[in-house]
SERO-123733 format. One record per residue: residue number from 0; x, y, z of N, C-alpha, C, O, CB in turn; residue in one letter. Coordinates in nm, 2 decimals, m for minus. Each point is the difference from the previous one (the first is absolute). Glycine has a CB too. Layout:
N
- resi:nxx:nyy:nzz:caxx:cayy:cazz:cxx:cyy:czz:oxx:oyy:ozz:cbxx:cbyy:cbzz:resn
- NUM:X:Y:Z:X:Y:Z:X:Y:Z:X:Y:Z:X:Y:Z:a
...
% end
This chain:
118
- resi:nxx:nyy:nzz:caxx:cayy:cazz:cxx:cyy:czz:oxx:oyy:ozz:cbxx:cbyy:cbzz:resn
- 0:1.10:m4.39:m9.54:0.08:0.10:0.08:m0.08:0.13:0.01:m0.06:0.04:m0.10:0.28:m0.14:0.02:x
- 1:m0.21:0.15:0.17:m0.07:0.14:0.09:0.04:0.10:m0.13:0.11:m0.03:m0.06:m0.06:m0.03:0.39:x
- 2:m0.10:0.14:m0.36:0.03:0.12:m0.11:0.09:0.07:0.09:0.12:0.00:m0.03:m0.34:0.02:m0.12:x
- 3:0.19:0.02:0.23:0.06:0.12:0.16:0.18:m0.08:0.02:0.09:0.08:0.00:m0.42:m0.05:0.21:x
- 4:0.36:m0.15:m0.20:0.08:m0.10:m0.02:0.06:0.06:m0.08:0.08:0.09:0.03:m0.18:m0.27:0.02:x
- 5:0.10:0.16:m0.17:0.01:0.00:m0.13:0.10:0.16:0.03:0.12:0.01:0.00:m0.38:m0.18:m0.13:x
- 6:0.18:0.26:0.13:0.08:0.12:0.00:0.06:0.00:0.10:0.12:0.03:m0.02:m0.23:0.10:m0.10:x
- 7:0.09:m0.15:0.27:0.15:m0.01:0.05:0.15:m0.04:m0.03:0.11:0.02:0.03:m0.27:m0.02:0.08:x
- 8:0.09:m0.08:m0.17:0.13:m0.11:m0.03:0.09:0.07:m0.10:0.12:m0.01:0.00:m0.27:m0.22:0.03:x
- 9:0.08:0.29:m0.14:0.08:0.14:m0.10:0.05:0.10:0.01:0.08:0.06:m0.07:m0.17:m0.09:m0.01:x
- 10:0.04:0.07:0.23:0.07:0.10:0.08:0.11:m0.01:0.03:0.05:m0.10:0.05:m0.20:0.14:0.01:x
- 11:0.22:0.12:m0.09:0.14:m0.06:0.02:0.05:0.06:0.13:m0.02:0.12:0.04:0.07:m0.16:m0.29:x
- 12:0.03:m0.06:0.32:0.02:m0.02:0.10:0.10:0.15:0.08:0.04:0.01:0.11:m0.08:m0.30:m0.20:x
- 13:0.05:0.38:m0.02:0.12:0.12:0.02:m0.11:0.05:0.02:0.02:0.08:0.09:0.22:m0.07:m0.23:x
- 14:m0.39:0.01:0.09:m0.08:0.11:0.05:m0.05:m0.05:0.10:m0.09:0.08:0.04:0.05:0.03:m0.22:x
- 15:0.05:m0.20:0.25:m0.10:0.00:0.13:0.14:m0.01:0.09:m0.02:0.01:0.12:m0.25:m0.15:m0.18:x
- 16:0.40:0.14:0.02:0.09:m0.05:0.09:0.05:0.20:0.09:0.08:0.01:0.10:0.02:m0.31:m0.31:x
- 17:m0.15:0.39:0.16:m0.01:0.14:0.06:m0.12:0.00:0.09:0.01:0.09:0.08:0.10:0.02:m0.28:x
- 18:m0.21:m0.17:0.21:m0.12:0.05:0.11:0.07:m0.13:0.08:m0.02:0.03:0.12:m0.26:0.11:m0.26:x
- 19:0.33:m0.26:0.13:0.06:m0.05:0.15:0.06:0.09:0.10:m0.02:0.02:0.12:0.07:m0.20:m0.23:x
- 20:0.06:0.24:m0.03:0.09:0.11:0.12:m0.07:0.08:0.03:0.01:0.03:0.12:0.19:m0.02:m0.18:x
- 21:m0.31:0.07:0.00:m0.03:0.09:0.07:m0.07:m0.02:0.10:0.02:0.07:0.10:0.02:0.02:m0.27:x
- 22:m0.15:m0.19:0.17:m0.10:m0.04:0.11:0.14:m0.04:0.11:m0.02:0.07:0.10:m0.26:m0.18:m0.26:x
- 23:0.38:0.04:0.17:0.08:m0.04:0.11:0.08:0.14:0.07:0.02:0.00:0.12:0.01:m0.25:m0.25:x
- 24:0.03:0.38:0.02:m0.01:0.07:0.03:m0.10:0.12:0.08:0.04:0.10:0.07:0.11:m0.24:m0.20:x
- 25:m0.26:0.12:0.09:m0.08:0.11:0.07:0.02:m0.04:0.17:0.04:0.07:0.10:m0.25:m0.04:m0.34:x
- 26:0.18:m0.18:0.23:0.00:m0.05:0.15:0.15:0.00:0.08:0.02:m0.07:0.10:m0.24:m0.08:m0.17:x
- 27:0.30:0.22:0.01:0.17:m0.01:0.08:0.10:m0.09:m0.05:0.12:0.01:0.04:m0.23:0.01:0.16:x
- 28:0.07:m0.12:m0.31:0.04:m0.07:0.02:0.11:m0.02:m0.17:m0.08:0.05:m0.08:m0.13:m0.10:0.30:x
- 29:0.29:0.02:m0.26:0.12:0.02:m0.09:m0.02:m0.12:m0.19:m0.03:m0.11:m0.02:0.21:0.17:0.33:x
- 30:m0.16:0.02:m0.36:0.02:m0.08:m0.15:0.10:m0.16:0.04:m0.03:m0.12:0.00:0.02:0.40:m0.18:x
- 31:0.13:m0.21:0.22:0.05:m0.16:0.05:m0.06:m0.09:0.08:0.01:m0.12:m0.02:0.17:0.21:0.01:x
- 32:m0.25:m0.05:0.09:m0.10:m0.07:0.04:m0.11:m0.10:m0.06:m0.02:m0.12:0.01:0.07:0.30:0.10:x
- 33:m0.10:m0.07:m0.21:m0.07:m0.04:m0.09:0.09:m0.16:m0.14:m0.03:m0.10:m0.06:m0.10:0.43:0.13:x
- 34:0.22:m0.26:m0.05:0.11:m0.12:m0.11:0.02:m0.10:0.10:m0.04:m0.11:m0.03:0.21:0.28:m0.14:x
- 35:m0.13:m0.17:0.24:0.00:m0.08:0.09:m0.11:m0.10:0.04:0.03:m0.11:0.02:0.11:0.28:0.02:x
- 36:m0.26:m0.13:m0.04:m0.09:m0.13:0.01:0.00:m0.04:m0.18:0.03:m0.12:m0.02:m0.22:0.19:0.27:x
- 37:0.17:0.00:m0.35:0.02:m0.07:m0.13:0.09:m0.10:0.01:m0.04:m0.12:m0.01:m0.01:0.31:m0.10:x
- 38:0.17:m0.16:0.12:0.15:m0.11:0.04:m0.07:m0.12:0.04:m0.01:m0.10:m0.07:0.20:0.26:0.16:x
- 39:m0.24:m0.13:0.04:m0.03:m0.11:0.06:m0.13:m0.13:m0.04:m0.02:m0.12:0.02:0.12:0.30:0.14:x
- 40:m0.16:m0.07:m0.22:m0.16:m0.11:m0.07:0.05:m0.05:m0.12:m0.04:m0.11:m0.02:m0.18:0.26:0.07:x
- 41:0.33:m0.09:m0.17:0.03:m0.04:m0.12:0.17:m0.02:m0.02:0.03:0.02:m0.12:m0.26:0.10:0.05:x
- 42:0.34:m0.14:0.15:0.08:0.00:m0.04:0.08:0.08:m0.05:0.12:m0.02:m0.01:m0.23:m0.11:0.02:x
- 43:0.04:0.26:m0.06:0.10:0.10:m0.08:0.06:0.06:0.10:m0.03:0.00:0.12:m0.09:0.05:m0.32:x
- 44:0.24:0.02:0.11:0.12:0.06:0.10:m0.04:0.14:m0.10:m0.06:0.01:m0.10:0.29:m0.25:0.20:x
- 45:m0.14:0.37:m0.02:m0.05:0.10:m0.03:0.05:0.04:m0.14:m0.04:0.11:m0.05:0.01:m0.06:0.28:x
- 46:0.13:m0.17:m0.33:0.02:0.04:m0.11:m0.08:m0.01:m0.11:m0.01:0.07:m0.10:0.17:m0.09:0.20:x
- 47:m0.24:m0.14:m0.05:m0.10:m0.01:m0.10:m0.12:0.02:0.04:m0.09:m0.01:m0.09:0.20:m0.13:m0.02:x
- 48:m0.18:0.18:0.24:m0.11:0.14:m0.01:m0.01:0.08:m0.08:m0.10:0.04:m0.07:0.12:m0.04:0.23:x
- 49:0.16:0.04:m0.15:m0.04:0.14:m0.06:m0.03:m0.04:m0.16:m0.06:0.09:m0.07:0.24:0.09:0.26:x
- 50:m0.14:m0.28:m0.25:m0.01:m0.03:m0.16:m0.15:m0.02:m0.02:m0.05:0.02:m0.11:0.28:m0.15:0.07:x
- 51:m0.29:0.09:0.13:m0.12:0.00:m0.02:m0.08:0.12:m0.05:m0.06:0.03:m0.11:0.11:m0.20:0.26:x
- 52:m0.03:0.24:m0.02:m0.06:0.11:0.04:0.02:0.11:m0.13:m0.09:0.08:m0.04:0.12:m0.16:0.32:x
- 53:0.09:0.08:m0.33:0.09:0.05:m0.18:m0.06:m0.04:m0.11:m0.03:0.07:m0.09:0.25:m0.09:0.16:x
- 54:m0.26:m0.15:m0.07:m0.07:m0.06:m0.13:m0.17:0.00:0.09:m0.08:m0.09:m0.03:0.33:m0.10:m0.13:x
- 55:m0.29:0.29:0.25:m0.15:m0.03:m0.02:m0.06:m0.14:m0.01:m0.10:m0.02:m0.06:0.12:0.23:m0.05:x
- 56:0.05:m0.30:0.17:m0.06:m0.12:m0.02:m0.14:m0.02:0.07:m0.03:0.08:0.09:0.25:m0.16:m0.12:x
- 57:m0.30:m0.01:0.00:m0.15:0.00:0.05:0.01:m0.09:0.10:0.08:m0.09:m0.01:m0.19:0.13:m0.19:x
- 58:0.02:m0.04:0.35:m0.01:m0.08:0.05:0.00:m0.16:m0.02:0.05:m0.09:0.07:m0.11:0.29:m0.02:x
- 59:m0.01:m0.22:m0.16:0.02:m0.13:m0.03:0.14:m0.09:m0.04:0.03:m0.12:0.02:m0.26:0.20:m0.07:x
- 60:0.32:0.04:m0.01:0.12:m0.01:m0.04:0.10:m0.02:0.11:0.10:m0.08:0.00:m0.18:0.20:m0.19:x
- 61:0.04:m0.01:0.31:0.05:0.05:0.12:m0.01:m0.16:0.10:0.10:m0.06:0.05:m0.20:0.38:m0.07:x
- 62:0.04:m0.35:0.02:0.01:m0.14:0.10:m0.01:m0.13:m0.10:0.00:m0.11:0.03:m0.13:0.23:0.19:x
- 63:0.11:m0.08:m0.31:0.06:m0.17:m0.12:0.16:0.03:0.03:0.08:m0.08:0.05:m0.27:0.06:m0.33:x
- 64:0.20:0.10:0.27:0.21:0.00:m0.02:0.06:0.02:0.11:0.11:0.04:m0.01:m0.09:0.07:m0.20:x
- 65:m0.09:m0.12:0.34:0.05:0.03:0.12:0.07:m0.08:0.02:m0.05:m0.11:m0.02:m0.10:0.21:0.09:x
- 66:0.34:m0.12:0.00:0.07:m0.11:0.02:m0.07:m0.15:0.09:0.00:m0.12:m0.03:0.18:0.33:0.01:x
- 67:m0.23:m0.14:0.13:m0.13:m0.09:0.10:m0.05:0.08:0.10:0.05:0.09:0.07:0.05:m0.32:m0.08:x
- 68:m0.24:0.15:0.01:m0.08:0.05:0.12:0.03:m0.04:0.09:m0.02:m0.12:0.02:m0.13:0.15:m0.09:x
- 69:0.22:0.09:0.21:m0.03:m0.07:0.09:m0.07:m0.09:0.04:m0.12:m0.01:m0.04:0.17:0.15:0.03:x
- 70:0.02:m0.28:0.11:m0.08:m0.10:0.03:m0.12:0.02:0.09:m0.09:m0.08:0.03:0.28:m0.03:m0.08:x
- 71:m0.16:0.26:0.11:m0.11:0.03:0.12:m0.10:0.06:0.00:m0.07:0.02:0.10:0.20:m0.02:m0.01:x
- 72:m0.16:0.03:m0.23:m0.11:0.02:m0.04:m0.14:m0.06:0.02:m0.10:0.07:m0.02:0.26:m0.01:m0.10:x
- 73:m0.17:m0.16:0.15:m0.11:m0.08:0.06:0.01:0.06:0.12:m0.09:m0.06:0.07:0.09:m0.15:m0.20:x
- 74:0.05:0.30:0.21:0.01:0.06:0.16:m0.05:0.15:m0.06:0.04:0.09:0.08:0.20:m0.24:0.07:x
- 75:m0.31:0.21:m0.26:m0.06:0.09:m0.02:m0.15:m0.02:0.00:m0.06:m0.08:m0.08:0.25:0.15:m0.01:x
- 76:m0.24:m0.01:0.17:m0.14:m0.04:0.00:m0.09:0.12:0.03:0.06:0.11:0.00:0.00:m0.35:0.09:x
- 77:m0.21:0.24:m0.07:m0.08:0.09:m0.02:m0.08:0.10:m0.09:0.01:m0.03:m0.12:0.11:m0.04:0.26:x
- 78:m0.18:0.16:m0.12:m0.06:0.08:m0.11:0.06:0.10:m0.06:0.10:0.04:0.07:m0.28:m0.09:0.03:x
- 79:0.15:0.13:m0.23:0.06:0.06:m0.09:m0.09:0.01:m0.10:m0.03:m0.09:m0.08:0.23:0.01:0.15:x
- 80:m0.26:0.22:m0.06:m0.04:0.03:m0.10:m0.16:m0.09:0.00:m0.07:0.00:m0.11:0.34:0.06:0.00:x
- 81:m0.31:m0.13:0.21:m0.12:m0.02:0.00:0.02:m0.16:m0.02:m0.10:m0.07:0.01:0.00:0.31:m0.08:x
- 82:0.23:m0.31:0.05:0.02:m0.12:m0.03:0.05:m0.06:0.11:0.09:0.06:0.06:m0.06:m0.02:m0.28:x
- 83:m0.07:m0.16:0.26:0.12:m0.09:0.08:0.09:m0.07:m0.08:m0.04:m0.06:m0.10:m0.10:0.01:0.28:x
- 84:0.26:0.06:m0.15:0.16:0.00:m0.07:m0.02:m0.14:m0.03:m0.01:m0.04:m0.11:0.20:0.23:0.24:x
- 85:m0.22:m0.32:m0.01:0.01:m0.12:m0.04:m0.09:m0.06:m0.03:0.00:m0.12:0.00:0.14:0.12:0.11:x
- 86:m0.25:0.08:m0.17:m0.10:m0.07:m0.10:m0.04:0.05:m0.14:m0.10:0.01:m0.06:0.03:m0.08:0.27:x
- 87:0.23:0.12:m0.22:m0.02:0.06:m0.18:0.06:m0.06:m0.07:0.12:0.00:0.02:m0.14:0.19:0.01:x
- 88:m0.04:m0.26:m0.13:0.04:m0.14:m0.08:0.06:0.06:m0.11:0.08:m0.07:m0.05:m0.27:m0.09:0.11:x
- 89:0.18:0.24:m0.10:0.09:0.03:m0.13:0.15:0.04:0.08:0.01:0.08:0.09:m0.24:0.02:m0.28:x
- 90:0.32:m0.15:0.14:0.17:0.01:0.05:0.04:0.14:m0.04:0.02:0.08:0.10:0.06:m0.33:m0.15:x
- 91:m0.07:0.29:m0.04:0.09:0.12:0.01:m0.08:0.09:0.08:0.05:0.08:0.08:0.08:m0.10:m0.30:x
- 92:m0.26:0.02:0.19:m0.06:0.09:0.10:0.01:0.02:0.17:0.02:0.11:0.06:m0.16:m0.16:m0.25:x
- 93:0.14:m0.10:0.22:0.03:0.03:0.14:0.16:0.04:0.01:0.06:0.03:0.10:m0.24:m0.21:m0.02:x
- 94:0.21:0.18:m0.17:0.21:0.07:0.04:m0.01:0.10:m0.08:0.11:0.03:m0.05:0.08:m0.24:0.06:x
- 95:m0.29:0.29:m0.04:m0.02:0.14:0.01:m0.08:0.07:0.12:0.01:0.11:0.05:0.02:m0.14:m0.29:x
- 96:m0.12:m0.07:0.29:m0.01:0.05:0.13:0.03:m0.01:0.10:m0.07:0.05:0.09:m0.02:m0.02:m0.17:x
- 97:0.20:m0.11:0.11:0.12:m0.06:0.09:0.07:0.16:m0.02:0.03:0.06:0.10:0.01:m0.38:m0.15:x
- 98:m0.02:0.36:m0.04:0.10:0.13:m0.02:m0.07:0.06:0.07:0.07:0.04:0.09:0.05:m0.03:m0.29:x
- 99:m0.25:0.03:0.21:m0.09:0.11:m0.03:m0.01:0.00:0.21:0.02:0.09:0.08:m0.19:m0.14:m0.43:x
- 100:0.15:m0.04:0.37:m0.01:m0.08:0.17:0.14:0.10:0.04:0.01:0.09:0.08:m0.11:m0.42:m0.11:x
- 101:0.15:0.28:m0.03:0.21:0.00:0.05:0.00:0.14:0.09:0.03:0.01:0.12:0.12:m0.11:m0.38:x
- 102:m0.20:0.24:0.09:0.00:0.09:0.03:m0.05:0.08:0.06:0.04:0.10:0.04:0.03:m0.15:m0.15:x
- 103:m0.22:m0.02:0.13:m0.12:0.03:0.11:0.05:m0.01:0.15:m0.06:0.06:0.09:m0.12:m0.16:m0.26:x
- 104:0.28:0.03:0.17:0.00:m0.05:0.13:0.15:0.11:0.06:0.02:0.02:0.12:m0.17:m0.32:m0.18:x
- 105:0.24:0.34:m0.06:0.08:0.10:0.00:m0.06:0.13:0.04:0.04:0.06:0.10:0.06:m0.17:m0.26:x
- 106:m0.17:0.14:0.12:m0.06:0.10:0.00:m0.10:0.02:0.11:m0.03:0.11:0.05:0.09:m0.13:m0.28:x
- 107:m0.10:m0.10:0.27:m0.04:0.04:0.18:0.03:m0.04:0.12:m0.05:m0.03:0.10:m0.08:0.06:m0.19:x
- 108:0.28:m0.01:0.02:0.14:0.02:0.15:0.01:m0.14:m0.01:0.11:0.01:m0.04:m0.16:0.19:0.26:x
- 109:0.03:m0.30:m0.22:0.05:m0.12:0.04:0.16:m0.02:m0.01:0.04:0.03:m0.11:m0.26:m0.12:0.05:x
- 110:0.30:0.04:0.15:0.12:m0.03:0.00:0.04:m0.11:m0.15:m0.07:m0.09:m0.05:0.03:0.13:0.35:x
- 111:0.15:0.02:m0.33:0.04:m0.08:m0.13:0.01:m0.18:0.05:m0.01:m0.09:m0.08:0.18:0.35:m0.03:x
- 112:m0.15:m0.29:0.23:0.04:m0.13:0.05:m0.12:m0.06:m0.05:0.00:m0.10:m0.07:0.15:0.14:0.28:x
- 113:m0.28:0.05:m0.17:m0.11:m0.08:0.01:m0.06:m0.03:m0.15:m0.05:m0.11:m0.03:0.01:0.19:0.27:x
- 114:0.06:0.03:m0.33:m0.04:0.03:m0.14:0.10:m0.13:m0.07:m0.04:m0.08:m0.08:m0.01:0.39:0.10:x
- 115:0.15:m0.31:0.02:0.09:m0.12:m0.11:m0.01:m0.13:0.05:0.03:m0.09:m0.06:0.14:0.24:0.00:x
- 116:m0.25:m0.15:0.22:m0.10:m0.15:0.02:0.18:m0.06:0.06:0.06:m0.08:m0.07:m0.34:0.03:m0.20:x
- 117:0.32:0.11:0.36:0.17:m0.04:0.06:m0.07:m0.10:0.11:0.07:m0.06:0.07:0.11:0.31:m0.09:x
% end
């Protein structure tokens, strides 16, 4: 396993879960917004976000315990961060950069229809 891996995966998901909103906010665009594609990639509803986001859980923890992944996730595609999304073999990684996609794509105006792959 990638060392770089490794510490994302310890990261906890309450400190990167403030620069979503804020990168979605700089560009216009709203925190529910932002909860709103989470919902949709993992299942959570805004009560157990927020438990997360309270117990600092780690990414790796953050999508092991997610109720389910969206099935449309295979309808996220393209680059991120210098990666193409459907040729990154390690799993949790690509459903951290499925998130990472979500809010990229928030964040430069795209219509929520098209971001949640309707």
């Amino acid at each position: 396993m990638n060392p770089t891996n490794t510490r994302i995966y310890k990261m906890s998901f309450a400190g990167v879960y403030p620069h979503y909103v804020q990168k979605a906010e700089k560009k216009g665009r709203t925190r529910e917004e932002v909860d709103t594609i989470i919902f949709w990639l993992t299942g959570y509803n805004a009560q157990t976000l927020q438990q997360h986001i309270d117990n600092r859980t780690t990414f790796e923890a953050f999508f092991a315990e997610a109720p389910q992944l969206n099935p449309n996730v295979s309808k996220i595609t393209g680059v991120i961060c210098g990666y193409r999304i459907e040729e990154i073999e390690d799993e949790l990684m690509r459903k951290i950069r499925y998130l990472d996609k979500l809010i990229d794509e928030l964040a430069k105006g795209k219509p929520m229809e098209k971001i949640l792959r309707r």
